[in-house]
KEDOVEX-830156 format. One line per 3 residues: number of its first residue (from 1); their letters; for each residue x, y, z of C-alpha. Coordinates in nm, 4 decimals. Last residue first. Layout:
N
NUM) a) X:Y:Z ~ ...
END
This chain:
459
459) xxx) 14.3916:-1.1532:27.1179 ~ 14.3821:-0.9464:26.8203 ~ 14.6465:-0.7230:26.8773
456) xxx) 14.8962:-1.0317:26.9691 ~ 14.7647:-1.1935:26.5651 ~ 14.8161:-0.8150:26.4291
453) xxx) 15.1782:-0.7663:26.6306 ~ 15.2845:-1.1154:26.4688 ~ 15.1401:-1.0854:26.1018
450) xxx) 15.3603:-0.7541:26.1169 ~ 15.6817:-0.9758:26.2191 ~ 15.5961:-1.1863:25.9487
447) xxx) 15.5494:-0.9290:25.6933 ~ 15.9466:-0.7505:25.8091 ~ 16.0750:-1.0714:25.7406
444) xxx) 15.8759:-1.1604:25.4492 ~ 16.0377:-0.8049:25.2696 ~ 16.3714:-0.8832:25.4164
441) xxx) 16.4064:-1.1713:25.2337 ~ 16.2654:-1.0347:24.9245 ~ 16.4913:-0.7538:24.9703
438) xxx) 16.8363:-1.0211:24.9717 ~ 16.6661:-1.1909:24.6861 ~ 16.6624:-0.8135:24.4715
435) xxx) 17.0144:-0.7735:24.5285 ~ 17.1103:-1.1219:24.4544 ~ 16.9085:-1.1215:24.1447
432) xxx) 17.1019:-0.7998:24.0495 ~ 17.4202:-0.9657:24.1354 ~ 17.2734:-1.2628:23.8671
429) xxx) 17.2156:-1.0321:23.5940 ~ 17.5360:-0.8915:23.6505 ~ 17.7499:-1.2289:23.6042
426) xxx) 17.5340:-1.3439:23.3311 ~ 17.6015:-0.9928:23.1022 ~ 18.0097:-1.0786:23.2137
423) xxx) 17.9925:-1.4087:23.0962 ~ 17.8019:-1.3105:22.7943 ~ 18.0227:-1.0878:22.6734
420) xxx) 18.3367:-1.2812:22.7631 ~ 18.2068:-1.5366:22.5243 ~ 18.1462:-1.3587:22.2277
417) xxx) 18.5001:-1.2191:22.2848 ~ 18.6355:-1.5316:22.2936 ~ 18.4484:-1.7060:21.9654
414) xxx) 18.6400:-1.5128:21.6609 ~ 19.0050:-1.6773:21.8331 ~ 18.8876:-1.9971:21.9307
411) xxx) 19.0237:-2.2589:21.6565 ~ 19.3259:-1.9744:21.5480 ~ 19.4225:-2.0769:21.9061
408) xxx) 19.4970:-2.4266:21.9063 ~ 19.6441:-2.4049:21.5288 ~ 19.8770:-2.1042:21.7145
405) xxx) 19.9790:-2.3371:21.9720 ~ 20.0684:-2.1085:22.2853 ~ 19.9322:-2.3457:22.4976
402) xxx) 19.8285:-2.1052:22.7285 ~ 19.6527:-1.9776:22.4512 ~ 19.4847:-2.2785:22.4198
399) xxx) 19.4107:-2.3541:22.8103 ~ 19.2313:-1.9862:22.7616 ~ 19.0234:-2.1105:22.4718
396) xxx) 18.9340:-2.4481:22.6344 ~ 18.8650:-2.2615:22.9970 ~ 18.6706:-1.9510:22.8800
393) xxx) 18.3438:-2.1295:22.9284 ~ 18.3922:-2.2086:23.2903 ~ 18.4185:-1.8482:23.3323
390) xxx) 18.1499:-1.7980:23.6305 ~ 18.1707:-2.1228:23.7685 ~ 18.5463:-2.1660:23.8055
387) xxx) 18.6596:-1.8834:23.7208 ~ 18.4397:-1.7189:23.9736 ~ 18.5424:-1.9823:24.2149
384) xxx) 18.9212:-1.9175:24.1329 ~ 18.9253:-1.5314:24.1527 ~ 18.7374:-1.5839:24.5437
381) xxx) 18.9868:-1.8476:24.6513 ~ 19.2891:-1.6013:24.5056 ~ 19.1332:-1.3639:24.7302
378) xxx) 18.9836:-1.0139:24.6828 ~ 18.7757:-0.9211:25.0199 ~ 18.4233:-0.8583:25.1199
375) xxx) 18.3863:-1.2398:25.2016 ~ 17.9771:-1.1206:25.2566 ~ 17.9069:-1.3487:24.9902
372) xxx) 17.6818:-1.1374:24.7545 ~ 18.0116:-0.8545:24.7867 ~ 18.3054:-1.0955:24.7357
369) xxx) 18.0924:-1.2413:24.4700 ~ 18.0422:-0.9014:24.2696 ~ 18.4230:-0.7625:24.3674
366) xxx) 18.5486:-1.1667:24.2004 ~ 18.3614:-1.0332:23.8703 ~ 18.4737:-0.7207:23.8076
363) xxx) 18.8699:-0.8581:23.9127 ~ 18.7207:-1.1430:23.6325 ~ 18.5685:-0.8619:23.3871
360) xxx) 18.8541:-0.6710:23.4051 ~ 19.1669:-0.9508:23.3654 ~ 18.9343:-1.1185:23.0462
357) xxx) 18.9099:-0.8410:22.8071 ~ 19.2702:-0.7084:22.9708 ~ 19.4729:-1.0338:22.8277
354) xxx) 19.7198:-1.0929:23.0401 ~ 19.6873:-1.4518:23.0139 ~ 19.4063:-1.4097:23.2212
351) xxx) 19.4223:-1.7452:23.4710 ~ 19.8081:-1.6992:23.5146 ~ 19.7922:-1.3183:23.5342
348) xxx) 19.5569:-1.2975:23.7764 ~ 19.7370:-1.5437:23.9755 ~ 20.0421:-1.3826:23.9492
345) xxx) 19.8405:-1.0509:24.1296 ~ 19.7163:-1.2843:24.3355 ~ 20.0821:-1.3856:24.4160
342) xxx) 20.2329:-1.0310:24.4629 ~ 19.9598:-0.8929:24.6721 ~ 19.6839:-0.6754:24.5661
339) xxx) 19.6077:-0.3794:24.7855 ~ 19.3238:-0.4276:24.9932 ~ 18.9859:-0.3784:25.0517
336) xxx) 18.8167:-0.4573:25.3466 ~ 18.4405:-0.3101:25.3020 ~ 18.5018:-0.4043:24.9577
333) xxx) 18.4054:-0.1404:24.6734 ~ 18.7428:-0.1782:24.4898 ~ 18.8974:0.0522:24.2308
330) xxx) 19.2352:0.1341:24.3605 ~ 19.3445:-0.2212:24.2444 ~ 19.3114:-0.1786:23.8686
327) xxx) 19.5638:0.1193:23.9003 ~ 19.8185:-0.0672:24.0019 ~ 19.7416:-0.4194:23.8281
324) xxx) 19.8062:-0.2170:23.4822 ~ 20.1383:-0.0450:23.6030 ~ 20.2607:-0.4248:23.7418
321) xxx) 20.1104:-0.5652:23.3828 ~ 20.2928:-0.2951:23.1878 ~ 20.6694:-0.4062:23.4129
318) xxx) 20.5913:-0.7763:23.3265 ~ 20.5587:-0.7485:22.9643 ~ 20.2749:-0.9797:22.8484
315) xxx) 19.9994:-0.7044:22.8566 ~ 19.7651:-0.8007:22.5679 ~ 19.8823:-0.9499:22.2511
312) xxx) 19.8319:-0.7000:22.0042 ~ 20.0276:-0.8367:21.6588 ~ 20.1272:-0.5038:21.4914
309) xxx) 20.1003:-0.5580:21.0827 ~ 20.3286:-0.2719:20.9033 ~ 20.2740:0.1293:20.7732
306) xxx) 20.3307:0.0077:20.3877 ~ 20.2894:-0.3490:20.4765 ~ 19.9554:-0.4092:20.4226
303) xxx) 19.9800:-0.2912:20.0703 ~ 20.2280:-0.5558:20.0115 ~ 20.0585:-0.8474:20.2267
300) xxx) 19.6952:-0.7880:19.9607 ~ 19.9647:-0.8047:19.6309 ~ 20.1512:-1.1170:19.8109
297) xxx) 19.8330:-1.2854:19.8596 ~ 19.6749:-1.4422:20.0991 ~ 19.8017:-1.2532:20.3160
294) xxx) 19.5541:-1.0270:20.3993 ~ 19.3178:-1.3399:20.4907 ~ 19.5687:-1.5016:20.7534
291) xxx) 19.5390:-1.1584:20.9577 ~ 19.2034:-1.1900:21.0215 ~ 19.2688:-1.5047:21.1168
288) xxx) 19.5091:-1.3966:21.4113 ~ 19.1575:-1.1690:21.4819 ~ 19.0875:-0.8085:21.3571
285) xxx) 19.1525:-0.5071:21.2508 ~ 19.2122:-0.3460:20.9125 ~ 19.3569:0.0360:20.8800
282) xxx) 19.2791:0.1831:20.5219 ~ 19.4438:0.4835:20.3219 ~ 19.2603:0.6482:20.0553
279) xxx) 19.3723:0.6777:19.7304 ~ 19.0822:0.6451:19.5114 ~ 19.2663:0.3653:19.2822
276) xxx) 19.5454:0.2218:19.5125 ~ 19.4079:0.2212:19.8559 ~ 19.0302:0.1606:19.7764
273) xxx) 19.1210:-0.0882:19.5117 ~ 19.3355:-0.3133:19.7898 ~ 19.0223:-0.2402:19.9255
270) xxx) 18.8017:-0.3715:19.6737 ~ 19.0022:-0.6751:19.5906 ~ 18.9935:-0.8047:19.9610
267) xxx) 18.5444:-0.7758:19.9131 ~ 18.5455:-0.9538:19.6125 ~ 18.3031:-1.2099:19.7399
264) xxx) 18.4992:-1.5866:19.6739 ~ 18.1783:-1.7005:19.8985 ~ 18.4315:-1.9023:20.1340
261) xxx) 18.6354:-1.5585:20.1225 ~ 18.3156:-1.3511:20.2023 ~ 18.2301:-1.5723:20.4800
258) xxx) 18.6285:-1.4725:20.6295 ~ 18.4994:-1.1791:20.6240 ~ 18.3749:-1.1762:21.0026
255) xxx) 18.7392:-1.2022:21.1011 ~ 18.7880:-0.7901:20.9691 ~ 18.6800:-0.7362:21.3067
252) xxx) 18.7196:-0.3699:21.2720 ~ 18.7281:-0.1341:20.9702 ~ 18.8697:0.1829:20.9760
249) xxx) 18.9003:0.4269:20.6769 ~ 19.1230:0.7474:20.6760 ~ 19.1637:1.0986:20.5820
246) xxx) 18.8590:1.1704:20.4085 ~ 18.8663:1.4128:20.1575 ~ 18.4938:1.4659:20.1854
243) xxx) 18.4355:1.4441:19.7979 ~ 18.6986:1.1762:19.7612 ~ 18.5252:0.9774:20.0110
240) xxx) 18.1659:1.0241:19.8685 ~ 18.2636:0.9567:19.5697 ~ 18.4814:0.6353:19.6029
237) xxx) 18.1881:0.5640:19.8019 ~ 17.9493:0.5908:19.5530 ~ 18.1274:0.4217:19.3251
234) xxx) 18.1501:0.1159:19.4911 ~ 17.8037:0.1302:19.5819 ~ 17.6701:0.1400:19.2365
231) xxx) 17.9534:-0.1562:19.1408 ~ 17.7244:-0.3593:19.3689 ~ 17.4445:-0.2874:19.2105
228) xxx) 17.1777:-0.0175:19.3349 ~ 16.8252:-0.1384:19.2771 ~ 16.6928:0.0250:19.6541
225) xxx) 16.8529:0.3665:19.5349 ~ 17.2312:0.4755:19.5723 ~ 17.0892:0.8339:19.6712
222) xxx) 16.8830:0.6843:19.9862 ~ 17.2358:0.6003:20.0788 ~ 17.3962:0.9316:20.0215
219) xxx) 17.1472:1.0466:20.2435 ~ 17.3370:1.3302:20.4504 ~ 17.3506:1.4622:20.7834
216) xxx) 17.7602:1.4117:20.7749 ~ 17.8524:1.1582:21.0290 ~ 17.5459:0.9701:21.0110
213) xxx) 17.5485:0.9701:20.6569 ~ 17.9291:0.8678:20.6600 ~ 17.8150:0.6217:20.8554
210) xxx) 17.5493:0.5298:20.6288 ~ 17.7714:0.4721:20.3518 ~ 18.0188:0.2938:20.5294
207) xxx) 17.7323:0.0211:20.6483 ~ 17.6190:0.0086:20.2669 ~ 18.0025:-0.0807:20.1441
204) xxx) 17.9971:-0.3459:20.3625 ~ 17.7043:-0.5144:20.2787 ~ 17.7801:-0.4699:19.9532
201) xxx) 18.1004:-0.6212:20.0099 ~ 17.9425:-0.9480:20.1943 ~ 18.0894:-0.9762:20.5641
198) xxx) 17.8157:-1.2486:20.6567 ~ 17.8691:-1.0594:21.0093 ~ 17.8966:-0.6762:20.9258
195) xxx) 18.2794:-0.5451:20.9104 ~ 18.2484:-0.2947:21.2124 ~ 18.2602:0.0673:21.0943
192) xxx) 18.5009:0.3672:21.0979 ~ 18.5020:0.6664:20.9687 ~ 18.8160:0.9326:20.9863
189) xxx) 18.9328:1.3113:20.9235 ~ 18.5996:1.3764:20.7257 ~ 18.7069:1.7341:20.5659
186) xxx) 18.3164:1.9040:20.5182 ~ 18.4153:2.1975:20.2580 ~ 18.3224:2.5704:20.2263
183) xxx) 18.6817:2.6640:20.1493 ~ 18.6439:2.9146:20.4480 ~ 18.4037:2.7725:20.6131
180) xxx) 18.6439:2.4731:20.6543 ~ 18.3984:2.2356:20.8383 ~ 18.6326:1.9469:21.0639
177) xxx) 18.4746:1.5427:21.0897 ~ 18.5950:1.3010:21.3013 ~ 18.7198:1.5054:21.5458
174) xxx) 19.1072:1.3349:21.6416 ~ 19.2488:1.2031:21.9805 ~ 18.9646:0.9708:21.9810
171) xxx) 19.1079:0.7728:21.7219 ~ 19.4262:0.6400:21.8606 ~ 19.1769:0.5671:22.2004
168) xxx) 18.9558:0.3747:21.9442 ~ 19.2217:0.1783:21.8020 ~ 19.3598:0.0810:22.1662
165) xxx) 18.9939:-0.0330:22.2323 ~ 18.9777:-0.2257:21.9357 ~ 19.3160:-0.4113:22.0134
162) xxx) 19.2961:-0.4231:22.3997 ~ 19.3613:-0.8282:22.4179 ~ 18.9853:-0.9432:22.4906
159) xxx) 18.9665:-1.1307:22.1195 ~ 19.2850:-1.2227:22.0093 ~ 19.5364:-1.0048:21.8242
156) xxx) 19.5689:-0.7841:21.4787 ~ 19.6144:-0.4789:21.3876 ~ 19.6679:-0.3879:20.9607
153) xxx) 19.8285:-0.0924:20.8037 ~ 19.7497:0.0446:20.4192 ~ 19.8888:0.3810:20.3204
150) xxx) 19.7534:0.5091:20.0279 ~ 19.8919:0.3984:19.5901 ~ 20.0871:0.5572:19.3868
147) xxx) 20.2014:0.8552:19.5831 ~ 20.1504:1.2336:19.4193 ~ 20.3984:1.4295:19.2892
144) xxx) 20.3054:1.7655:19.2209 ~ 20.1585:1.8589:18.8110 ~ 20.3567:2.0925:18.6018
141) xxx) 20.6808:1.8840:18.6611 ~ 20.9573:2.1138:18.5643 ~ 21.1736:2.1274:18.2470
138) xxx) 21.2859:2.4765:18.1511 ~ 21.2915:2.5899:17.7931 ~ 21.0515:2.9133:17.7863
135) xxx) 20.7531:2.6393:17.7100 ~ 20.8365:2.4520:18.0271 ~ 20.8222:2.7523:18.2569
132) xxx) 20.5289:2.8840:18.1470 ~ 20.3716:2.4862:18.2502 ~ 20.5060:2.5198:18.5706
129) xxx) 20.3471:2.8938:18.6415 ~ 20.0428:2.7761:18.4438 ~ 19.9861:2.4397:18.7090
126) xxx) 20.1384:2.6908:18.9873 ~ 19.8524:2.9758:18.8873 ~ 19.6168:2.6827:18.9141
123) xxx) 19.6839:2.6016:19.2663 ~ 19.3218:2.5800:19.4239 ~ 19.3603:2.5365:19.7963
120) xxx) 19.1902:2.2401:19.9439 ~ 19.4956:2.0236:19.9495 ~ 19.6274:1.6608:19.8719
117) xxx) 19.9332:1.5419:19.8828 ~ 20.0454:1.5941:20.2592 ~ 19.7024:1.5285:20.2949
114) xxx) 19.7605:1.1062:20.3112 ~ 20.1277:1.1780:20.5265 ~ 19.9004:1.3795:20.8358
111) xxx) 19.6332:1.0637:20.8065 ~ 19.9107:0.7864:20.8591 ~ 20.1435:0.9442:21.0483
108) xxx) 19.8547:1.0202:21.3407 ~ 19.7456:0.6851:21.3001 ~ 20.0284:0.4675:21.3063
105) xxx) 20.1813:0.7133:21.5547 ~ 19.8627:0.6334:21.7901 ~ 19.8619:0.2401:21.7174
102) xxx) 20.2835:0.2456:21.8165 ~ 20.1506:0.5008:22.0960 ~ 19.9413:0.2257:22.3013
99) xxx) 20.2031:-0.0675:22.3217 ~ 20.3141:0.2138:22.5984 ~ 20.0228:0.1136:22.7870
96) xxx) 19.7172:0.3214:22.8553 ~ 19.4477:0.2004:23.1181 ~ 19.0749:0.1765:23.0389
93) xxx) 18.8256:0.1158:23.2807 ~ 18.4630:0.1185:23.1107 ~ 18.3347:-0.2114:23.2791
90) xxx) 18.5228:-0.1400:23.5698 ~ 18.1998:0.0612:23.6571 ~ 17.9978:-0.1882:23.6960
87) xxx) 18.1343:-0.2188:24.0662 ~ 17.9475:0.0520:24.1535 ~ 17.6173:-0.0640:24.0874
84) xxx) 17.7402:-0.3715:24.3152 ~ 17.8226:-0.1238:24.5539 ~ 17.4980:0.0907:24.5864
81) xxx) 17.3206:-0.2153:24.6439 ~ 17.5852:-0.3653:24.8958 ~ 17.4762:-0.0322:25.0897
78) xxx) 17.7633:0.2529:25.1203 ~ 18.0911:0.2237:25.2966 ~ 18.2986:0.1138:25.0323
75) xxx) 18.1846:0.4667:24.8431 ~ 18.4255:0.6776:25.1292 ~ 18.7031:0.5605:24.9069
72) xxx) 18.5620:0.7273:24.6095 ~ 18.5618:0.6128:24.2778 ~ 18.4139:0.7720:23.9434
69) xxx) 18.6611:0.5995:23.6608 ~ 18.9908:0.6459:23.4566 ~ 18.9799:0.6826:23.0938
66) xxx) 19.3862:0.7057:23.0047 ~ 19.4477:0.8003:22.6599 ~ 19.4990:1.1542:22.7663
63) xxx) 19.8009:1.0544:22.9942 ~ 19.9557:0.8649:22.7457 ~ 19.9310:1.1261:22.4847
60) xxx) 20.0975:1.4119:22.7100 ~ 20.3912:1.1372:22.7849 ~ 20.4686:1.0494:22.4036
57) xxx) 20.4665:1.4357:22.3091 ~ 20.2122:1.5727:22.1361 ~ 20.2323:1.6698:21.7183
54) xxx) 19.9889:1.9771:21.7424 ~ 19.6920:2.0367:21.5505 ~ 19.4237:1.8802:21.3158
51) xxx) 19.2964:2.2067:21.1191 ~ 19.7065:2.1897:21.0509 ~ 19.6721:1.8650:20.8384
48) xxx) 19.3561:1.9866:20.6386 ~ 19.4876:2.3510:20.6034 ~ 19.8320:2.2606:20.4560
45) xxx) 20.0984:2.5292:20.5012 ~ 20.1649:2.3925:20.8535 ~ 20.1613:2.0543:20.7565
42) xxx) 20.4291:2.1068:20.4361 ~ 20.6795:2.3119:20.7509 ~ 20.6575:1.9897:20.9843
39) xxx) 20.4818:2.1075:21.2747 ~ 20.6682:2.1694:21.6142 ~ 20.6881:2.5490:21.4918
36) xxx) 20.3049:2.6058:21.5753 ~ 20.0768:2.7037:21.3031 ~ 19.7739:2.5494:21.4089
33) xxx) 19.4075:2.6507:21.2062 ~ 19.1160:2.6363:21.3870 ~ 18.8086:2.4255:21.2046
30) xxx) 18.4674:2.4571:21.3197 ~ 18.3950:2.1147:21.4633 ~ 18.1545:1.9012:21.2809
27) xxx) 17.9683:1.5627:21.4345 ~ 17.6127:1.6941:21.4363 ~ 17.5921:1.7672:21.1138
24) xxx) 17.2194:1.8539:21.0269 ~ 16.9748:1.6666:20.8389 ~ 16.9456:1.3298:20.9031
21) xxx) 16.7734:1.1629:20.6025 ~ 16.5180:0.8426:20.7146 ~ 16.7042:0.5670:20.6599
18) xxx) 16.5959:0.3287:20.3548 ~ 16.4613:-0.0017:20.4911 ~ 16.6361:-0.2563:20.6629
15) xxx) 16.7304:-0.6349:20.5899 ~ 16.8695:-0.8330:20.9150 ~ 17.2748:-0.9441:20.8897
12) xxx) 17.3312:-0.8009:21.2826 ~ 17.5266:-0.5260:21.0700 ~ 17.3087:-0.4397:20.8501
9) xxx) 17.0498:-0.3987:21.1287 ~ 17.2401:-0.1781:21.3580 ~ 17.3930:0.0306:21.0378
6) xxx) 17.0083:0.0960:21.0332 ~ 16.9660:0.1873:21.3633 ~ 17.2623:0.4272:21.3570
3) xxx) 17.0471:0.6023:21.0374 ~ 16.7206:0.6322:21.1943 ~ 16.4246:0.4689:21.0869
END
């Protein structure tokens, strides 16, 4: 069994058996050293903050967090086959928003700030330079200063609001994982791992085991051994971590541990642990009751604090949803496209709450029934049937945000983006079965009209 499949299984809560050990690393990038003057002068004479380059400017990261899509006009003229593949498209449409580079600083100042007091390069003639200096009469620290306990930040919003794929863009700027040849070390920059469902620490602990196995072509999990206990694990990782100085631990939909709470599972303790004891710093992201769980207590809201909670609450601000509606609009595969007028685009808004897991998949949607219809046009008639039929399960949660009672919404926060995944899986399934009824159709057309020449041939 491979190692993803494994963290597959732990994290759908099914048992698994030792992976089978992966034995190169893929992930690794041959580290380059930056020395440009825009660092600050401790990263450039640190190789595990300068092996991860420039500071950018706010503009040059918002242009390379945007993942724009294959579209051609000339594609609207193609078959309603072709178009409805097309269409799928919006699936991976990602636009950046300027909400964007508070989770990119986070990150960036987060991991930089961790090596500023750590480094590969042995400095044992400064521990006997220091400690010289003490025994001729001169009082200096013979060990540096190091902080008492990592930096800790937390992200939380409703499902469908951008948060996790925000998180990933912040992430994608940096390789996960940089080989120093020349201090013969694997630096893991940042892992991160879904918080399995049943949320148990051990649980948790495996699935960041085995992606650092995945990471790494290792088998630190086959190392912990079938018997491990749970402090087994613990240590492991602390190993593991410290080993690869790893720069930073994400875990998403931190919501799923709210079973370990109900369980009294230490799984809060260990990473308030993981910050203070091993020193690595930890991001947590989840749901508004994600957020309830870190502070629960004033120790688990103090560590959060350190880089600050951002609530992500999807495009609210009118000028970001204009820029988002902009570019959503060039992608259409209508034989009359349009741009999108003032009041759908308010209408959009109205039945999304702005919330981009929800705007995509219904502008997705209303192109698929536009298309099977033969309307082949966005109207507000078109956005409110598939709402209507297609989304009908969204309408409690989405009348609760609307609401904007938080004891409303805390009741549908972990099931929204369950729900948008299926809508959206039931949605294509059924412009397939259009697709395929449409050839059926023709299929016993074209039959009849052969059982026609055949019955005149025989006469």
């Amino acid at each position: 069994m491979k190692v993803k499949e494994a963290i597959s299984k732990l994290l759908s809560g099914k048992q698994t058996k030792v992976p089978e050990p992966v034995m190169q690393c893929v992930e690794a990038v041959e580290a380059q050293y930056y020395k440009g003057n825009d660092l600050l002068p401790e990263y450039r004479e640190n190789p595990l903050i300068s092996a991860l380059g420039p500071i950018w400017d706010k503009a040059t990261i918002l242009k390379a967090l945007d993942v724009p899509i294959a579209f051609s006009a000339h594609e609207r003229e193609n078959s309603e086959e072709y178009r409805l593949h097309a269409v799928g498209r919006l699936s991976r449409f990602v636009m950046a928003l300027p909400a964007h580079l508070d989770v990119v600083s986070t990150v960036q100042v987060i991991v930089r700030q961790h090596y500023v007091d750590r480094d590969v390069r042995i400095d044992s003639g400064g521990i006997e330079d220091r400690y010289r200096a003490n025994q001729a009469g001169e009082l200096i620290p013979i060990y540096r200063h190091q902080r008492s306990h990592a930096y800790c930040a937390g992200i939380f919003g409703l499902s469908g609001g951008g948060k996790s794929t925000a998180l990933e863009s912040a992430l994608r700027l940096m390789p996960k994982v940089i080989h120093h040849e020349k201090f013969g070390i694997n630096q893991v920059v940042w892992v991160k791992v879904d918080c399995p469902k049943g949320a148990s620490l051990k649980d948790t602990l495996k699935v960041l085991i085995l992606q650092f196995d995945d990471l790494l072509g290792t088998d630190y999990e086959a190392e912990v051994g079938s018997r491990a206990t749970l402090a087994d694990y613990a240590n492991k990782l602390h190993r593991i971590s410290k080993r690869h100085h790893t720069g930073l631990i994400v875990i998403d939909e931190m919501q799923h541990a709210l079973h370990a709470v109900s369980k009294n599972d230490p799984l809060f303790d260990f990473f308030v642990n993981l910050t203070n004891v091993v020193g690595i710093p930890v991001i947590v992201s989840g749901t508004p009751k994600a957020a309830q769980l870190f502070r629960k207590t004033l120790r688990s809201a103090r560590r959060i604090s350190s880089q600050g909670v951002m609530s992500w609450d999807g495009v609210r601000n009118v000028d970001d949803w204009k820029r988002f509606c902009n570019q959503l609009q060039k992608y259409q595969w209508l034989a009359k496209a349009a741009p999108l007028s003032d009041s759908l685009r308010k209408y959009m808004l109205e039945l999304s709450q702005g919330l981009p897991g929800v705007a995509i998949p219904l502008f997705q949607m209303s192109q698929y029934q536009a298309i099977c219809s033969g309307e082949e046009k966005l109207s507000a008639e078109v956005m409110r049937e598939v709402y209507e039929e297609k989304m009908a399960s969204l309408s409690p949660m989405m009348s609760a945000i609307r609401s904007g009672n938080k004891a409303r919404m805390l009741a549908y926060d972990d099931l929204l983006g369950d729900t948008l995944n299926d809508i959206v899986g039931t949605m294509e399934a059924d412009a397939k079965r259009y697709g395929y009824q449409e050839l059926a159709m023709e299929h016993e057309k074209n039959e009849s009209a052969i059982d026609a020449v055949s019955r005149l041939l025989l006469c």
